[in-house]
C-alpha positions in Angstrom: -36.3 -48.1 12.0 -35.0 -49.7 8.7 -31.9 -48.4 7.6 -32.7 -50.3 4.6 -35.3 -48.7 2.9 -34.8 -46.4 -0.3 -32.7 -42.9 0.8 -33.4 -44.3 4.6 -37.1 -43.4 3.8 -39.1 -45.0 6.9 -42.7 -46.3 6.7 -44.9 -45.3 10.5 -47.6 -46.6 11.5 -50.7 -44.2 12.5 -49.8 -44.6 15.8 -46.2 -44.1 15.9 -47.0 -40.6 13.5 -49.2 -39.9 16.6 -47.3 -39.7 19.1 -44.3 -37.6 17.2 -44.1 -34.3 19.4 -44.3 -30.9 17.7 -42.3 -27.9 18.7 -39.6 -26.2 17.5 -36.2 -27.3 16.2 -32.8 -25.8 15.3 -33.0 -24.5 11.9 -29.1 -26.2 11.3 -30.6 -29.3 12.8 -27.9 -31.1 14.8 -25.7 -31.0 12.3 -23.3 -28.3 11.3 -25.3 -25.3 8.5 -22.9 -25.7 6.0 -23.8 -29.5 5.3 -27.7 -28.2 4.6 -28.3 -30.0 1.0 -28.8 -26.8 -0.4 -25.3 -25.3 0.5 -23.3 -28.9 0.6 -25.0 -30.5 -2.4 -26.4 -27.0 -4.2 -25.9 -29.2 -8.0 -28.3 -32.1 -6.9 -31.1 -30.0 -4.4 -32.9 -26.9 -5.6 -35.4 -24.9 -3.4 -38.8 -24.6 -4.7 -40.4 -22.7 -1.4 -39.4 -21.8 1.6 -41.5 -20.5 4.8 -41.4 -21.0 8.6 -43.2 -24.3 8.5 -42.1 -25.9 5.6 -39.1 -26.3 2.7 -39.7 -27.8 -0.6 -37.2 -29.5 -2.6 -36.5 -30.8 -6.2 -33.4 -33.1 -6.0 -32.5 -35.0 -9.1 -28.9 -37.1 -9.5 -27.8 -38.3 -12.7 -26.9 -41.6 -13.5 -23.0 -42.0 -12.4 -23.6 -38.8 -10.1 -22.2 -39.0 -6.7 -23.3 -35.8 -4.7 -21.2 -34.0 -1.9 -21.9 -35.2 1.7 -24.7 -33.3 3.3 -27.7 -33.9 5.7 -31.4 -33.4 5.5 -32.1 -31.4 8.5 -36.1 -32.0 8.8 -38.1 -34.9 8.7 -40.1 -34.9 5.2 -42.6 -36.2 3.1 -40.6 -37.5 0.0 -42.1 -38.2 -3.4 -40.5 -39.9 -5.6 -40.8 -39.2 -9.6 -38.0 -41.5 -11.5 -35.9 -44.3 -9.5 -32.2 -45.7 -9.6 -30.3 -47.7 -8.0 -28.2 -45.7 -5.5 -25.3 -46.5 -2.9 -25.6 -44.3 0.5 -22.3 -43.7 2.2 -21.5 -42.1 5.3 -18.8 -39.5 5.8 -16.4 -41.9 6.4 -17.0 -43.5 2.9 -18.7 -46.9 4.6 -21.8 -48.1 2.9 -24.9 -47.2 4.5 -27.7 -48.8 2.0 -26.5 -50.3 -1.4 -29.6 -50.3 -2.8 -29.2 -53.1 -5.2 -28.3 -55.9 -2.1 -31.5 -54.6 -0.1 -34.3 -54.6 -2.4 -35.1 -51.2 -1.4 -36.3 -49.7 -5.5 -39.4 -47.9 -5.3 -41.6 -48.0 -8.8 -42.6 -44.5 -9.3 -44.7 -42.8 -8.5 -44.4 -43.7 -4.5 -44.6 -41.5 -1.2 -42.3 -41.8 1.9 -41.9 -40.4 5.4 -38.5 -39.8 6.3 -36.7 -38.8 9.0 -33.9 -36.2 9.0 -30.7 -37.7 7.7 -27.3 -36.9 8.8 -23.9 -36.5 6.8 -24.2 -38.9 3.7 -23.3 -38.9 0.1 -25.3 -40.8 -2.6 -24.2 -42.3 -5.9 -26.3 -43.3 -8.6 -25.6 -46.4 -10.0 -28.4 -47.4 -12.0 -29.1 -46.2 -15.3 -32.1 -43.7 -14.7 -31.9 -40.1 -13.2 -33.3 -40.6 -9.5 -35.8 -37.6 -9.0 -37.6 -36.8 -5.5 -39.9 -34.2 -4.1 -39.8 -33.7 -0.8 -41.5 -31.5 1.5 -39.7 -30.7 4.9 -41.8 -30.2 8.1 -39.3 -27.7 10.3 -41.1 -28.1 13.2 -41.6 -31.6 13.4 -39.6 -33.1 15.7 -38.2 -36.4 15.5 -34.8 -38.9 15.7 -32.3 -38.6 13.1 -30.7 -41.0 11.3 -27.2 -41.1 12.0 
């Protein structure tokens, strides 16, 4: 997988999205409840609908914003509506994907997979508002991104 790619979004191929196993999964994910976007990083992600299968959410950072650290618990569909450049940090403040050094801008509008992602912050350091949609499959099952 390329940790490179815009908010470690991940392109598959047909075949690797067929042979991705369904079944359930943790609600918290792997990672600890409290670092869900929507509790860590409540500013930046807002729920749009919830049900068993799926969670939708609207997550827009402003320009100089740098949100909490938090995870993405499912994998998702993301959609992206306005782009910015963007620095990805772990917890433990290293850079993760500077967005600016990999190349990784996406012209809107532009659909990713993703896979869940685990305790990262993101600034914004480009001068547009980065917007995404993004649809969570909870019970797809597949490897996180550390």
């Amino acid at each position: 997988m390329d940790n490179h790619n815009a908010l470690a979004f991940s392109r598959k191929t047909d075949k690797e999205l067929s042979t991705m196993h369904y079944g359930d999964i943790p609600s918290a994910g792997p990672w600890p409840a409290e670092l869900d976007a929507l509790v860590a990083a409540p500013k930046q992600h807002r729920l749009l609908l919830e049900n068993a299968a799926v969670r939708v959410l609207d997550m827009q950072i402003a320009t100089g914003e740098c949100t909490p650290v938090h995870t993405h618990q499912w994998p998702a569909v993301h959609y992206v509506l306005s782009w910015s450049a963007f620095v990805r940090r772990h917890t433990e403040g290293n850079i993760v994907v500077d967005s600016r050094v990999s190349g990784s801008g996406q012209c809107p509008p532009a659909a990713f997979w993703g896979e869940p992602l685990g305790p990262h912050s993101l600034e914004i350091v480009g001068p547009a508002v980065l917007h995404v949609m993004s649809v969570e499959l909870k019970t797809l099952r597949v490897n996180a991104i550390s």
